[in-house]
C-alpha distance (Angstrom), angle and dihedral (degrees) to the residues before:
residue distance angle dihedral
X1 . . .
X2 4.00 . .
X3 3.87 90.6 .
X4 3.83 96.5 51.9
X5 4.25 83.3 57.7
X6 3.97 91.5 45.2
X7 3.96 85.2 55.3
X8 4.29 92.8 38.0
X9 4.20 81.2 52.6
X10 3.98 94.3 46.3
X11 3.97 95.4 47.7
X12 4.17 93.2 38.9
X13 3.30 102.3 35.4
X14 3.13 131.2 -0.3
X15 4.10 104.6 51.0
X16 3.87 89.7 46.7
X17 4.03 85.5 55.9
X18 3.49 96.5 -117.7
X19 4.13 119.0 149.9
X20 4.18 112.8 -162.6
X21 3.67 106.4 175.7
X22 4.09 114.6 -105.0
X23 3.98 89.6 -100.9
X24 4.10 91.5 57.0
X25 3.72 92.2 39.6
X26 3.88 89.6 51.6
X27 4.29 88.2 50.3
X28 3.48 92.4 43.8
X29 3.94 93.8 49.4
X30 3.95 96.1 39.6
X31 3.97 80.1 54.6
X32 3.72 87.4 54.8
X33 3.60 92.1 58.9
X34 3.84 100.5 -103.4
X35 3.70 119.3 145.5
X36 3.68 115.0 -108.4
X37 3.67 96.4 -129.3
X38 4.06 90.7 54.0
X39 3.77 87.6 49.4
X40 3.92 96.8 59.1
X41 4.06 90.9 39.3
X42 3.98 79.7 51.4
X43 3.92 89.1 51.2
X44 4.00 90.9 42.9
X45 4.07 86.9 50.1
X46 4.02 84.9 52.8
X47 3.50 94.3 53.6
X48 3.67 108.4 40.6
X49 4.14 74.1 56.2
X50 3.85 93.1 57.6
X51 4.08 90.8 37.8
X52 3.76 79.8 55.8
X53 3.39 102.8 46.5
X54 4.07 97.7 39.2
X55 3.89 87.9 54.7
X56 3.95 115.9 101.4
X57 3.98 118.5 -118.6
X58 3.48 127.2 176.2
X59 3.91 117.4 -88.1
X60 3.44 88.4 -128.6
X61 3.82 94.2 63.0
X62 3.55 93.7 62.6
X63 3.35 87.5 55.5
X64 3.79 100.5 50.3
X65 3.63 114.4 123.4
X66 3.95 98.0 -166.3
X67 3.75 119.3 131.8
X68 3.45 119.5 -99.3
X69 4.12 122.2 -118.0
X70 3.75 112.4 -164.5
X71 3.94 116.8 -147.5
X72 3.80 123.2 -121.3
X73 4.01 83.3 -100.8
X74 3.60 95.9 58.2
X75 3.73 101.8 36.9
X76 4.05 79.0 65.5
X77 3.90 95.5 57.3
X78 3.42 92.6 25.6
X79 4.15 112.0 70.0
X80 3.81 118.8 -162.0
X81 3.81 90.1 -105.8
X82 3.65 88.9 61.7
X83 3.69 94.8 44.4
X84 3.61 88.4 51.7
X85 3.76 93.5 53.6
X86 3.65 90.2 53.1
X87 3.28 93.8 56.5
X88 3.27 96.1 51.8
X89 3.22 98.6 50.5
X90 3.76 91.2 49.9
X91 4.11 96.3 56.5
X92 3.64 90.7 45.7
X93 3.49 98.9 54.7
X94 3.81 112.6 -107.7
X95 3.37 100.8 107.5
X96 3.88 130.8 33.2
X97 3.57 121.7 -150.8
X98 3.69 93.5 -99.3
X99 4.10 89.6 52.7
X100 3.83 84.6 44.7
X101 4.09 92.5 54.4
X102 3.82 86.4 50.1
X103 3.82 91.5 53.7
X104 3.77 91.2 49.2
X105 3.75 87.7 48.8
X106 3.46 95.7 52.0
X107 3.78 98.3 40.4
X108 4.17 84.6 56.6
X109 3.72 88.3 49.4
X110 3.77 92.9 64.6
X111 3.64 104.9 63.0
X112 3.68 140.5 -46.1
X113 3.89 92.1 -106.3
X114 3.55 120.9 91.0
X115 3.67 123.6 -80.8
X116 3.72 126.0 -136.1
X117 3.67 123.9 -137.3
X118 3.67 92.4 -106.6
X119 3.89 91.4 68.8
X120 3.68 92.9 46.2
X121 3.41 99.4 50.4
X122 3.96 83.1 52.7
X123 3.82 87.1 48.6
X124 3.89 86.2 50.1
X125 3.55 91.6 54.5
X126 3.62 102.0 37.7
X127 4.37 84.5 46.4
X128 3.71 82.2 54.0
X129 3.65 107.0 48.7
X130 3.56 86.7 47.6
X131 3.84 85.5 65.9
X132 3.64 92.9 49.5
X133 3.90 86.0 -116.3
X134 3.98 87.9 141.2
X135 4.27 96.3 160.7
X136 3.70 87.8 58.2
X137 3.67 101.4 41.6
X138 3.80 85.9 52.3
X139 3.69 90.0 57.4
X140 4.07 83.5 51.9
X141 3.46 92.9 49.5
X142 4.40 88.6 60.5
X143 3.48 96.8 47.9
X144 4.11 85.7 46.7
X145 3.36 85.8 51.7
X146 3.96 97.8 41.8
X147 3.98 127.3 82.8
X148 4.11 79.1 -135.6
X149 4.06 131.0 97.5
X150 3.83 110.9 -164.6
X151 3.48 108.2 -127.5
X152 3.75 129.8 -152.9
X153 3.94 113.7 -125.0
């Protein structure tokens, strides 16, 4: 499954900073066992994430702090759990609405099932760390690694 090599690439590679070109990564991953069509939709999920975050938006869109309605599309990916989480990530901080778009994005790229919570918060942290935004991802990575949702009172 494409997800299971996004999450092999985050703990391997990517959060202990090291770069193997796409050729290597693609050996090393068919060696693992993954499926070489999952690998490249991995790779295309990667780089519709850099395409996102290389492309200019206002300043004042990350700022915005306008509710978000979900389409009919996404509330069918999307569960309530995972909207929640969002949103809570959003009013405390972690992610701006720009960083929350690029989640969205990404969690519509994977399949047109629905997600659980577990994969988005690894598509938080993964959207994160591909900001550079290390102190928040970390703060992702404990409540991936906790039973625990926050919840918003």
């Amino acid at each position: 499954m494409m997800f299971d090599i996004l999450v092999y690439l985050f703990e391997n590679y990517f959060e202990a900073d090291l770069h193997p070109d796409q050729p290597t990564l693609e050996q090393e991953l068919s060696a693992a066992g993954f499926d070489t069509t999952e690998i490249s939709r991995a790779f295309d999920w990667l780089n519709g994430l850099e395409t996102l975050s290389s492309s200019p938006y206002p300043e004042s869109l990350a700022l915005s702090k306008s509710t978000r309605i979900y389409s009919e599309a996404e509330l069918k990916v999307i569960n309530t759990e995972s909207r929640g989480f969002l949103t809570f990530l959003e009013a405390s901080g972690i992610l701006n609405a720009v960083q929350r778009e690029w989640v969205i994005d990404r969690v519509l790229a994977l399949s047109d099932r629905e997600v659980s919570v577990n994969q988005v918060k690894w598509i938080v942290l993964i959207v994160l760390w591909s900001r550079g935004e290390a102190d928040d991802y970390l703060f992702i990575e404990d409540l991936l690694f906790s039973d625990n949702t926050p919840q918003m009172h």
